[in-house]
Structure formats: structure tokens, C-alpha cells
C-alpha positions in Angstrom: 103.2 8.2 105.4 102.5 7.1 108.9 99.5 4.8 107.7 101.4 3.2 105.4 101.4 0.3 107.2 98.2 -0.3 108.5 96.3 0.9 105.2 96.4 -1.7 103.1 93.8 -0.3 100.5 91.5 -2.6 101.6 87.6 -1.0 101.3 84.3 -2.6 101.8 80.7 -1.5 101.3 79.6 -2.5 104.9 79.6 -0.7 108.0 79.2 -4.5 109.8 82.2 -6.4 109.5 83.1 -9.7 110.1 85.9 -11.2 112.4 86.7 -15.0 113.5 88.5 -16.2 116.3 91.3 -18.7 114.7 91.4 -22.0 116.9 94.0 -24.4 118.0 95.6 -26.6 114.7 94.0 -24.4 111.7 96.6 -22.7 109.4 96.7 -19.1 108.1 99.4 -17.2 106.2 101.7 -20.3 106.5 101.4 -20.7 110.1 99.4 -22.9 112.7 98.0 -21.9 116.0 98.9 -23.6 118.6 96.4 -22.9 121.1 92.9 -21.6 121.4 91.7 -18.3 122.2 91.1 -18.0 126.0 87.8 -16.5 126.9 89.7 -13.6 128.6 92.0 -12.8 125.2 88.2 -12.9 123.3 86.9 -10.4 125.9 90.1 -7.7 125.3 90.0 -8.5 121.4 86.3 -7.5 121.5 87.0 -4.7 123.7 89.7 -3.8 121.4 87.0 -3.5 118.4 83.7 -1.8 120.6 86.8 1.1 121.3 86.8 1.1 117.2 83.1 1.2 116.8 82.8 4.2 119.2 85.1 6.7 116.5 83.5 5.0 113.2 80.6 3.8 111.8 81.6 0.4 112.2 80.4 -2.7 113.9 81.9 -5.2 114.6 80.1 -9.4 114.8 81.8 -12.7 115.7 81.4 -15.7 112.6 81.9 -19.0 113.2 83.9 -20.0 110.3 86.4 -18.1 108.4 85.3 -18.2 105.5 82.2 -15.9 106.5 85.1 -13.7 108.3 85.7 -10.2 106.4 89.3 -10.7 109.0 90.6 -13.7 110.6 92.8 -13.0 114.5 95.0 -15.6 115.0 97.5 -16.3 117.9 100.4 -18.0 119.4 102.1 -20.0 116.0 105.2 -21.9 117.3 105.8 -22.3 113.8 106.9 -18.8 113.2 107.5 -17.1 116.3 104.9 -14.8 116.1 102.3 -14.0 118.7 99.7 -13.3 116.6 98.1 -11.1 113.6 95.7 -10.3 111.6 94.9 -10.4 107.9 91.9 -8.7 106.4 90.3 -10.8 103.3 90.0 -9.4 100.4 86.4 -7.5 100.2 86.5 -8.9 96.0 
């Protein structure tokens, strides 16, 4: 299945969804970013999501906390050698 691995059977009941910027120290998945989210990398990430929004139903709004986030984007974790990903929470 060619979804399979961005399908995670994740569903919500909302056409607005939720997304935080991760900044410099917090930890997610085991890993710590090491630097904040430039204001040019937040433009292309919320380009990235309007492109989404024009196919869908969805909508996309910045929180500031991630706790209020339905998906957290996280970058740059020296940690783990990754540049960056993205988890959605779990809608329950």
C-alpha cells in the first residue's frame, strides 16, 4: 500500500487543525531541538499546509503551545541526527 506510511489511522472530527512550531531546547519523541524555527522555514512550512488546504477541507492555524497542537513540527535534533518530523497527537 503506498499510504502505508503516511496513514497512520489517525481521524479527527475537525476540518481546523492545529500545528505548533517546536522551539530551541523542548523535547519530542526523545529528541531536542536545537535551534528555533527561522521565520523563512515558518513561511515554507505554512506554505507547505495552504497547498494542503487548497485539495481538502482543511485548515490549517498556528497554537502557541503544544499541548493545544493537533501536530507538533520539530527541526534540527543533534541528538538524533534527524532534521526534522512530525508527529500527529492522538485526536482521543
Amino acid at each position: 500500500d503506498p499510504l502505508q506510511g503516511v496513514d497512520w489511522g489517525v481521524k479527527f472530527d475537525k476540518t481546523n487543525i492545529t500545528f505548533y512550531f517546536a522551539t530551541e531546547g523542548e523535547t519530542f519523541w526523545d529528541s531536542t531541538m536545537d535551534s528555533n524555527w527561522t521565520a523563512y522555514e515558518k513561511r515554507q512550512a505554512e506554505a507547505a499546509l495552504r497547498e494542503y488546504s487548497k485539495i481538502s477541507k482543511l485548515t490549517f492555524d498556528e497554537v502557541d503551545n503544544a499541548e493545544d497542537a493537533d501536530f507538533v513540527l520539530t527541526k534540527g535534533f543533534l541528538d538524533s541526527g534527524l532534521s526534522g518530523k512530525m508527529v500527529p497527537q492522538d485526536p482521543e
